[in-house]
C-alpha positions as CSV (number, residue, x, y, z in Angstrom):
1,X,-15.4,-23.1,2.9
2,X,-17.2,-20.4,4.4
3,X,-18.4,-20.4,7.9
4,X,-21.8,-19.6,9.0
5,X,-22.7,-17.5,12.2
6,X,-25.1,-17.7,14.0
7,X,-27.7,-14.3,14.2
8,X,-27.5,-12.1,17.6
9,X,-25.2,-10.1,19.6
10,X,-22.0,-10.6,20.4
11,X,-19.2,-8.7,22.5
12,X,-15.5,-9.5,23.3
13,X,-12.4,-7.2,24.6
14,X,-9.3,-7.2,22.3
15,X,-6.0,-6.0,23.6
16,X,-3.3,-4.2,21.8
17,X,-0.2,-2.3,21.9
18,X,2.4,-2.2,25.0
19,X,0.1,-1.0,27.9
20,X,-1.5,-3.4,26.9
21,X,-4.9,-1.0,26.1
22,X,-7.7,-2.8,25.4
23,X,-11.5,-1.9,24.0
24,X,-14.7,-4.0,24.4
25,X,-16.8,-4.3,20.5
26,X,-20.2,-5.5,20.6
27,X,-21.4,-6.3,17.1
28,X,-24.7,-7.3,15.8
29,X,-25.3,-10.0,13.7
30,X,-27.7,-11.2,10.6
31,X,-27.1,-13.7,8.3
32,X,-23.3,-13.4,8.6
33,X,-23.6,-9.3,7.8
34,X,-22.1,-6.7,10.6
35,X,-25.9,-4.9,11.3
36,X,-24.4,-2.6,14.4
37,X,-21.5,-2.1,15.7
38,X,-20.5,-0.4,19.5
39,X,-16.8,0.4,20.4
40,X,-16.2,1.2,24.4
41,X,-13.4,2.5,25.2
42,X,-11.1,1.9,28.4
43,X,-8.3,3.9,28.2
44,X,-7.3,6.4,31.1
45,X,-4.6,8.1,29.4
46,X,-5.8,11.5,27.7
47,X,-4.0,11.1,24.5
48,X,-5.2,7.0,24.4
49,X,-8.7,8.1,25.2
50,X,-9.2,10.4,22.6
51,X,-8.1,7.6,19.6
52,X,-10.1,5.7,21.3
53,X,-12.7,7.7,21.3
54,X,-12.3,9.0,17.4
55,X,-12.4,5.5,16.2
56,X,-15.4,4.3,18.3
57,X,-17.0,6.5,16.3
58,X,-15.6,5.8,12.9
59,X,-16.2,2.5,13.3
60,X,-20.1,1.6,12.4
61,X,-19.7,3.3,9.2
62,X,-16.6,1.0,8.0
63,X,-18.2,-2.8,9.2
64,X,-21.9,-2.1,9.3
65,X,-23.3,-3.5,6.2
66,X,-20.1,-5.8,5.4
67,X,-20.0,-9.8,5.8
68,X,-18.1,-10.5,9.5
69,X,-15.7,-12.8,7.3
70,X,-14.4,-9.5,5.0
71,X,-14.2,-6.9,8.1
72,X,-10.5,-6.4,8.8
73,X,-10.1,-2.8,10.0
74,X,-6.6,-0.7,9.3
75,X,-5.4,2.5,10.5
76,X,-9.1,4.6,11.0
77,X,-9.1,7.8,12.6
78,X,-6.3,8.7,12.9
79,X,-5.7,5.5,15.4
80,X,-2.9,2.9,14.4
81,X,-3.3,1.0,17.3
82,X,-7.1,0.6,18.1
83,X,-7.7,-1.2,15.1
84,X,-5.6,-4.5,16.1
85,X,-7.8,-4.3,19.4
86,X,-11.2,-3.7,17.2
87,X,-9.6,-7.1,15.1
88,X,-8.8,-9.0,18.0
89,X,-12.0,-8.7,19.3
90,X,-13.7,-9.5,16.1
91,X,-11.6,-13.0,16.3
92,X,-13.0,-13.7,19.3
93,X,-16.7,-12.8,18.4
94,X,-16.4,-14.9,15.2
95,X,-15.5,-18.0,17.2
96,X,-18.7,-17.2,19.5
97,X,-20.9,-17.0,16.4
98,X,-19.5,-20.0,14.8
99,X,-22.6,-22.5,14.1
100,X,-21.3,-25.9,13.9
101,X,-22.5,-28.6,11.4
């Protein structure tokens, strides 16, 4: 069964990793479809920052254009851990979209 979302914006923060670090994903949404995508960044540490940073903007042009339900990001930019905050975060905005009925 697939679920439906609802159309608008949505953000959420997903944590990862030790720290914990932790990035806040806004994505757009239209008829289920990614339409934009925004990654900010938190981290304070240099080395965190700048994977952070690299897959912010790798990002849009991995989920923008794909269905919400099929977006599942993996290592991107050279950033192992970002990803399972980018994911957790797209949990959580999935749940907000949810229509019921």
């Amino acid at each position: 069964m697939r679920t439906a979302y609802a159309d608008g914006t949505y953000t959420a923060t997903g944590q990862y990793g030790n720290a914990p670090s932790f990035i806040t994903v806004t994505v757009t949404l239209h008829a289920g479809v990614i339409t934009s995508a925004d990654v900010k960044t938190h981290a304070t540490n240099p080395t965190s920052l700048d994977y952070q940073r690299r897959f912010a903007a790798a990002v849009p042009a991995v989920v923008v254009g794909k269905p919400i339900e099929q977006v599942k990001v993996d290592r991107l930019a050279g950033s192992s851990g970002t990803p399972e905050g980018f994911n957790a975060a797209l949990e959580q905005i999935k749940k907000q979209a949810a229509k019921s009925g």
